[in-house]
C-alpha positions as CSV (number, residue, x, y, z in Angstrom):
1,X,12.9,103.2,-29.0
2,X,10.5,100.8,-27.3
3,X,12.3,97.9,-26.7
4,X,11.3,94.5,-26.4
5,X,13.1,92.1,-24.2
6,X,13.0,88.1,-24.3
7,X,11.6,88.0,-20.8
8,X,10.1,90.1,-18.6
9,X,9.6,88.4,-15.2
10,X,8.6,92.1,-13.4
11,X,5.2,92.0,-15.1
12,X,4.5,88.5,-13.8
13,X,5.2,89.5,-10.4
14,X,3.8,93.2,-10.3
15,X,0.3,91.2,-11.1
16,X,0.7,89.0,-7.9
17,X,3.0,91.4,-6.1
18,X,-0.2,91.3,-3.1
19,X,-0.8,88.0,-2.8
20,X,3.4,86.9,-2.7
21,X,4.1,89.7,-0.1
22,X,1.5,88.2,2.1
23,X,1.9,85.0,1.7
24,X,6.0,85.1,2.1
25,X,5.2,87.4,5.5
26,X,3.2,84.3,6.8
27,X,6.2,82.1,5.7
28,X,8.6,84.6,8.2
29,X,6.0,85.3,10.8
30,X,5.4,81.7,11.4
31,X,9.2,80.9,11.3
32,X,8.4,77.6,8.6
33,X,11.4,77.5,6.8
34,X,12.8,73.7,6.2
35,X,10.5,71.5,4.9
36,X,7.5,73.4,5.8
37,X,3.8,72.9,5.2
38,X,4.1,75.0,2.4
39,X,6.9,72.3,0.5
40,X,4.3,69.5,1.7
41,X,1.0,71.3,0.4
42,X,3.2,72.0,-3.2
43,X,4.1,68.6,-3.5
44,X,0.6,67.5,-3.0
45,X,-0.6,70.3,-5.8
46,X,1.8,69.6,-8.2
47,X,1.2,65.7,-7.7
48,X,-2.2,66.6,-8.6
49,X,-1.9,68.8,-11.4
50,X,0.5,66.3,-13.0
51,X,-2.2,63.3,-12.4
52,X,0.8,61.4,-10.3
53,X,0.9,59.8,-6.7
54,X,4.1,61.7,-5.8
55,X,5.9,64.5,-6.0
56,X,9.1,65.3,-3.9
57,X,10.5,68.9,-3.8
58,X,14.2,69.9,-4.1
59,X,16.3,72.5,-4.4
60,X,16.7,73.1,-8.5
61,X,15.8,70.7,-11.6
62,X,19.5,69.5,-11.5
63,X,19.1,68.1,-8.3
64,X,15.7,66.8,-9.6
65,X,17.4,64.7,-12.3
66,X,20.3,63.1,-10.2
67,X,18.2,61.9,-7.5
68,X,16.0,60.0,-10.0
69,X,18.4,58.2,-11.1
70,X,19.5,57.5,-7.8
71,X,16.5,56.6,-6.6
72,X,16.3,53.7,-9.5
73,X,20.0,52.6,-8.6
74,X,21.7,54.4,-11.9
75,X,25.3,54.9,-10.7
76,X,29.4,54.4,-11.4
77,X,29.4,51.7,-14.8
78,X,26.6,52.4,-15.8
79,X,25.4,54.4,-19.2
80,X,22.3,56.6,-20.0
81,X,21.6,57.8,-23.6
82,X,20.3,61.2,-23.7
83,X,20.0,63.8,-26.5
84,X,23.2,66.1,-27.2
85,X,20.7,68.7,-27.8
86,X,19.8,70.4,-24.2
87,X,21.4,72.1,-21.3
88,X,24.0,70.8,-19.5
89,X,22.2,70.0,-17.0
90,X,20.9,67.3,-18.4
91,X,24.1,65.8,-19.0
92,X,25.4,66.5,-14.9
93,X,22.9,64.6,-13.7
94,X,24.6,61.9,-15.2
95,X,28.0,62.5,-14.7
96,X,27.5,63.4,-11.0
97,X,25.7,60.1,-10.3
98,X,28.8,58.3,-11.8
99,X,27.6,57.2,-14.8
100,X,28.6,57.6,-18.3
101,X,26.4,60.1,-20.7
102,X,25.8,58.3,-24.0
103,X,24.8,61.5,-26.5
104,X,22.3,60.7,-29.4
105,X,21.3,62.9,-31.7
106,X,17.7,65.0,-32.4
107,X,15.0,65.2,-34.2
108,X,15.4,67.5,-37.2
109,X,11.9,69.0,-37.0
110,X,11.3,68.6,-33.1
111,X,14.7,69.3,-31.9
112,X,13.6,66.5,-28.7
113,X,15.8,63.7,-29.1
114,X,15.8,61.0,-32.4
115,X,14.1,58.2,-31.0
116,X,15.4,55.8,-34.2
117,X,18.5,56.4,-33.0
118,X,18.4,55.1,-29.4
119,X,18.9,51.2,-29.8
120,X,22.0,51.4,-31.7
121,X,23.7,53.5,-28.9
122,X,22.3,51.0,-26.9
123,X,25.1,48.5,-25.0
124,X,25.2,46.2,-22.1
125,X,26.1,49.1,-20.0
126,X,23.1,50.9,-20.8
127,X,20.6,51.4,-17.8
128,X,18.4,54.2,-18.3
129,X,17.1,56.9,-21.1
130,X,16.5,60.2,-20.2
131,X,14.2,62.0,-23.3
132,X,14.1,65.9,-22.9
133,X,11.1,67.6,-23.4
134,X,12.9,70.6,-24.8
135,X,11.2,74.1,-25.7
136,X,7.9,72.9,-24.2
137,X,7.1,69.8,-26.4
138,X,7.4,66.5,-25.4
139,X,9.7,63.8,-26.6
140,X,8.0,60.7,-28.7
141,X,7.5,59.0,-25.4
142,X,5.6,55.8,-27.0
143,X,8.8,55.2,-28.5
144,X,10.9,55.7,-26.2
145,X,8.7,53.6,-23.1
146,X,8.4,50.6,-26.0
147,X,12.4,50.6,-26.6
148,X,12.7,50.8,-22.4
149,X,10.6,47.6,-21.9
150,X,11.9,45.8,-24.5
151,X,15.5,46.3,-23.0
152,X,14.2,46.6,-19.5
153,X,15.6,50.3,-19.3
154,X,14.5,53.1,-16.8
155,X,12.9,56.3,-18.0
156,X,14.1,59.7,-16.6
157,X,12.2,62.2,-18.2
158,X,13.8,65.7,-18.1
159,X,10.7,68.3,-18.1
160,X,12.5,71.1,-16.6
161,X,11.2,73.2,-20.1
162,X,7.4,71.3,-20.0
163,X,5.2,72.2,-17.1
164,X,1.8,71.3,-18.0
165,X,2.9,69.6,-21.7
166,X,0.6,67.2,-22.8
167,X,1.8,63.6,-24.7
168,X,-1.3,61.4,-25.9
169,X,-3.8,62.7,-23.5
170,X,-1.7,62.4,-20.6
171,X,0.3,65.3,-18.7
172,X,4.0,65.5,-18.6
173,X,5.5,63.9,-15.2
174,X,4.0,60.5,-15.1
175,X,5.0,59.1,-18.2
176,X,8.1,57.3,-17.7
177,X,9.4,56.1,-14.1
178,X,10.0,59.9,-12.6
179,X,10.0,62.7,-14.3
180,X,12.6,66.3,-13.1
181,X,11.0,69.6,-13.1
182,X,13.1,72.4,-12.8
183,X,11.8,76.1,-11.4
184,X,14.0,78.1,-11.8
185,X,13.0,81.7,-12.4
186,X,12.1,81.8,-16.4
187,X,10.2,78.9,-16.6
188,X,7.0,78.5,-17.5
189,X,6.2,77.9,-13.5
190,X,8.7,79.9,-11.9
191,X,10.1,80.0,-8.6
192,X,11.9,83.5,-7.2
193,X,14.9,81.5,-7.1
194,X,16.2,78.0,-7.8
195,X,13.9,75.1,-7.5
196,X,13.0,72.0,-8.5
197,X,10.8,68.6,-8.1
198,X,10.6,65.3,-9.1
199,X,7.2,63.5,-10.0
200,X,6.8,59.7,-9.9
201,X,4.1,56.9,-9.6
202,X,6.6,54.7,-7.8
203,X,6.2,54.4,-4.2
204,X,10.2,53.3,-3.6
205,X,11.4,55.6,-5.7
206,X,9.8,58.6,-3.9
207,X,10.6,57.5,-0.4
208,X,14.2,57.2,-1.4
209,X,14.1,60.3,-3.0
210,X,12.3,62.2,0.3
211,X,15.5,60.5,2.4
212,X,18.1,61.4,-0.1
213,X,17.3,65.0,-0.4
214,X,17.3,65.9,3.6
215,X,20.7,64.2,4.6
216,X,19.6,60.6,4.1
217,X,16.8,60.3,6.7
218,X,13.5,59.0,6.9
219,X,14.0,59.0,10.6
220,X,15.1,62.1,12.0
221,X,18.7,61.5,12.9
222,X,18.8,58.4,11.5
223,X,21.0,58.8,8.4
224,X,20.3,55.9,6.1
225,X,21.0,56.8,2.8
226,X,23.5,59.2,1.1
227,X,23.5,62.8,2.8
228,X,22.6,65.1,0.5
229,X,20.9,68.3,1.0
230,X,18.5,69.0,-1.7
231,X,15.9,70.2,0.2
232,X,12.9,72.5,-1.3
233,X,13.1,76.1,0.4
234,X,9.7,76.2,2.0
235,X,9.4,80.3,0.8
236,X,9.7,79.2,-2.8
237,X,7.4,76.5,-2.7
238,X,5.3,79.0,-0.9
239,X,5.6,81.2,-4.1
240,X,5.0,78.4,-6.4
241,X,1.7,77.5,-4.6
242,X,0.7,80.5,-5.8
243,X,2.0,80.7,-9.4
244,X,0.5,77.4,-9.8
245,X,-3.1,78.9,-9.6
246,X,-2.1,80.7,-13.0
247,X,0.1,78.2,-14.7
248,X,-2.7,76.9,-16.9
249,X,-3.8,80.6,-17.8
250,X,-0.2,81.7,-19.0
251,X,0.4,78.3,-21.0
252,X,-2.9,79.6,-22.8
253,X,-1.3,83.1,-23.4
254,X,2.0,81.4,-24.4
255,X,0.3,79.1,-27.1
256,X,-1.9,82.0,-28.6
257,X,1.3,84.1,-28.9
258,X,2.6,81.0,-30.9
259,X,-0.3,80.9,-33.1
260,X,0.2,84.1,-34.1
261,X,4.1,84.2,-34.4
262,X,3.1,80.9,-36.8
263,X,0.6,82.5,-38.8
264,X,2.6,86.1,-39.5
265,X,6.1,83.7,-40.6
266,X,3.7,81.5,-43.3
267,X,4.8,83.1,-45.9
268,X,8.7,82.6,-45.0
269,X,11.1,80.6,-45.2
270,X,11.9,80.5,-41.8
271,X,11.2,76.9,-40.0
272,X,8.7,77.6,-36.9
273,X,7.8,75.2,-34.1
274,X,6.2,72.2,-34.5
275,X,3.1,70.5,-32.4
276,X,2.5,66.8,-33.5
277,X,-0.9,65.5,-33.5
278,X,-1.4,64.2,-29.9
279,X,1.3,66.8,-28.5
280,X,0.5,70.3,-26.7
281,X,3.3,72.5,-26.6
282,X,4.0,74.8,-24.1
283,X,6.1,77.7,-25.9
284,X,8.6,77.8,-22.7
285,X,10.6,78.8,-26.1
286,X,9.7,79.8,-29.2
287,X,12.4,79.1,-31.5
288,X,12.9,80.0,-35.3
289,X,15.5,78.5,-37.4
290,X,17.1,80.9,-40.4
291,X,20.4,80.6,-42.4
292,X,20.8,84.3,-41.2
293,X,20.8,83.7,-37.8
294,X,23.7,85.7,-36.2
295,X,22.9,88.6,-38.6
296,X,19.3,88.6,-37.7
297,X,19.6,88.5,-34.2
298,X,22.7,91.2,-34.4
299,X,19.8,93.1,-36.4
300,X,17.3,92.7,-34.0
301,X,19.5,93.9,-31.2
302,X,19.9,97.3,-32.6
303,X,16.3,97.4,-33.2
304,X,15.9,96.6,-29.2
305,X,14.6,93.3,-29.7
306,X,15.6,91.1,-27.1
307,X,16.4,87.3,-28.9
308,X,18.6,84.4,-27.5
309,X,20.4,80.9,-28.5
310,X,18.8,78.1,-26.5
311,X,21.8,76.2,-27.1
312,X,24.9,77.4,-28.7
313,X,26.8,74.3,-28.3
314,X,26.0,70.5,-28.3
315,X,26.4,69.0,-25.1
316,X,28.6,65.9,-27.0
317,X,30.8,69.1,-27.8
318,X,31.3,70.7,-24.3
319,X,35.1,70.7,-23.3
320,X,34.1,69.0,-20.4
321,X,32.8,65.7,-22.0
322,X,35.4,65.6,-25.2
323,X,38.0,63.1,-25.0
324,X,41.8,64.4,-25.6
325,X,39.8,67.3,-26.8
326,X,38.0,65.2,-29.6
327,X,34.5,64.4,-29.4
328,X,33.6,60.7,-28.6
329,X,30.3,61.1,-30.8
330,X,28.5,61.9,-34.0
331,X,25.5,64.2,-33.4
332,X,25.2,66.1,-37.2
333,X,22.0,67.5,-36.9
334,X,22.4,69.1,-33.2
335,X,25.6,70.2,-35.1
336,X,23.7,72.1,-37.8
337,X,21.0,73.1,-35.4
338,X,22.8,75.7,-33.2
339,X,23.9,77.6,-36.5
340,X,20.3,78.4,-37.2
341,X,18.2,78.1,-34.1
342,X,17.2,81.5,-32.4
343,X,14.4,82.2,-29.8
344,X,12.2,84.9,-30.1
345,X,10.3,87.0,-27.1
346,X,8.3,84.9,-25.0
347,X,6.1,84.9,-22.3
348,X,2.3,85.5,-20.8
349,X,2.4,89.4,-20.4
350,X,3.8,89.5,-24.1
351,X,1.4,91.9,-26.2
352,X,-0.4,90.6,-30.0
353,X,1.1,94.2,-30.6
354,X,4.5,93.2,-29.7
355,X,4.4,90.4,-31.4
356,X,3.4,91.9,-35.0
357,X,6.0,94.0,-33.8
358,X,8.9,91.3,-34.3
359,X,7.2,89.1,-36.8
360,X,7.7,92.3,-39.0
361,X,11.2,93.2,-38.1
362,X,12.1,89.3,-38.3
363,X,10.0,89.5,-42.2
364,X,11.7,92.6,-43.4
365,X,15.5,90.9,-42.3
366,X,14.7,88.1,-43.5
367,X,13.4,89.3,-47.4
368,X,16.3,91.4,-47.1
369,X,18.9,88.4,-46.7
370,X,16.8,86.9,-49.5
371,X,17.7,89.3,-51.8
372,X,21.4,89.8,-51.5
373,X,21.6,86.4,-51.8
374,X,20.1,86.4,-54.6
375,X,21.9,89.5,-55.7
């Protein structure tokens, strides 16, 4: 049996095996380890690509997050609302600054969060919003900026799923006041290893975040702020120097595989992805929703399909952020969401064979569920 995984990352790299091998033995040869002119080059590429002034690499889109909202004074008694829909990640950028996470629910047919719900979780407490732009669309930043000025909020936007997304003719990173990118391995732009950056038009903001991620100091020795030690591994941002070449090229690839995932499930009843008018998704995921989930992907197992849950559990119901083991919010349709939601194989090297491949699987399991519940 052939089988089809999720992700394949060795394809990826057996196309640029040449050009990594010699460009990590220059990395090595030259000794350019910490903070090298590879991580300054990188940060001047990405800024570019993402139409922003700065860009500031560190070590993993964790690190990305916290330090933006560290950078924009977001700390102990404070509260940012974020959607309960996302990693956890998300929610530990929060927590580790000292603040409190304040969980709203998503939107039904986006799954990004539900920007009519935001102002009533608003409270004199609250300090910042950090939208996800989960799966590779964007979040209804319009909203979201308009609800930030009228409150005079800051805007964290988590895009560790969105390289290269597009909101309303503008490029993911420079919407709101800094924007987290994450690297890490499966991503659309992936590192061969953990990585991360933050983008940002704010000249402040990036300073502080350059001094924050290498032990505090703008000067060397001179430890002025907080020491952390967030620093970007100069041989991974020597790899993504390199990736970046392709990035717009596989986000291509990823949205025709889309296109044909949505035109062989038409005639289901399976919900597909959405792209709103002014939006361009970038299919880091492509998640289905069925009532038959857990059958379907137990099914597709056997038939070597590889499939995954992107998330299984609300953040708002993680033990860590429950409350005497009750949760401390209402978040129905995340709730319903990870019952049904399912993501299918997905990446650049993916076939149009493949593809019809599970489309038909997914078809027959599905008319089959139809039936015996009809039965």
């Amino acid at each position: 049996m052939n089988t089809i995984p999720l992700i394949d990352l060795s394809l990826q790299h057996k196309q640029l095996r040449n050009e990594i091998t010699s460009t990590v033995q220059e990395v090595i040869d030259r000794g350019d380890f910490i903070l090298g002119q590879d991580v300054a080059k990188f940060e001047e590429e990405f800024a570019e690509y993402c139409g922003v002034k700065y860009a500031i690499g560190v070590d993993n889109g964790l690190s990305a997050l916290e330090l933006s909202l560290r950078a924009f004074g977001i700390g102990p008694g404070h509260e940012v609302i974020l959607p309960a829909h996302t990693f956890t990640a998300t929610a530990a950028a929060v927590t580790f600054v000292g603040a409190t996470p304040v969980f709203v629910d998503v939107n039904l047919e986006t799954y990004t969060i539900d920007v009519h719900k935001i102002e009533e979780a608003i409270t004199p407490r609250t300090k910042a919003i950090l939208p996800v732009h989960l799966y590779g669309l964007p979040a209804d930043m319009n909203v979201v900026l308009g609800i930030a000025e009228k409150y005079n909020l800051v805007v964290v936007e988590d895009a560790c799923q969105a390289h290269g997304a597009m909101y309303k003719g503008h490029r993911i990173g420079g919407i709101g006041n800094a924007t987290g990118f994450s690297f890490y391995p499966t991503k659309n732009l992936g590192a061969c290893g953990d990585a991360g950056i933050v983008t940002t038009n704010d000249a402040n903001a990036a300073e502080k975040i350059r001094a924050l991620r290498n032990c505090g100091q703008r000067v060397k020795n001179i430890h002025e702020e907080h020491p952390f030690n967030h620093r970007l591994d100069n041989l991974q941002a020597a790899i993504l120097r390199i990736k970046l070449k392709y990035l717009d090229q596989w986000i291509a690839s990823r949205r025709k595989l889309a296109e044909i995932y949505n035109t062989l499930f038409a005639d289901t009843n399976l919900e597909r992805p959405v792209e709103l008018p002014g939006y361009q998704h970038v299919y880091h995921l492509y998640v289905i929703r069925t009532q038959n989930r857990d059958a379907m992907q137990a099914a597709l197992k056997e038939r070597g399909i590889g499939t995954a849950i992107h998330y299984p559990t609300p953040v708002h119901l993680q033990p860590y952020y429950l409350k005497d083991g009750k949760p401390q919010y209402s978040c129905p349709v995340s709730e319903k969401l990870v019952g049904e939601i399912l993501s299918l194989p997905m990446y650049p090297e993916l076939t149009e064979e493949q593809v019809s491949v599970v489309a038909s699987e997914i078809k027959s399991l599905e008319a089959k569920a139809q039936y015996m519940n009809f039965q």
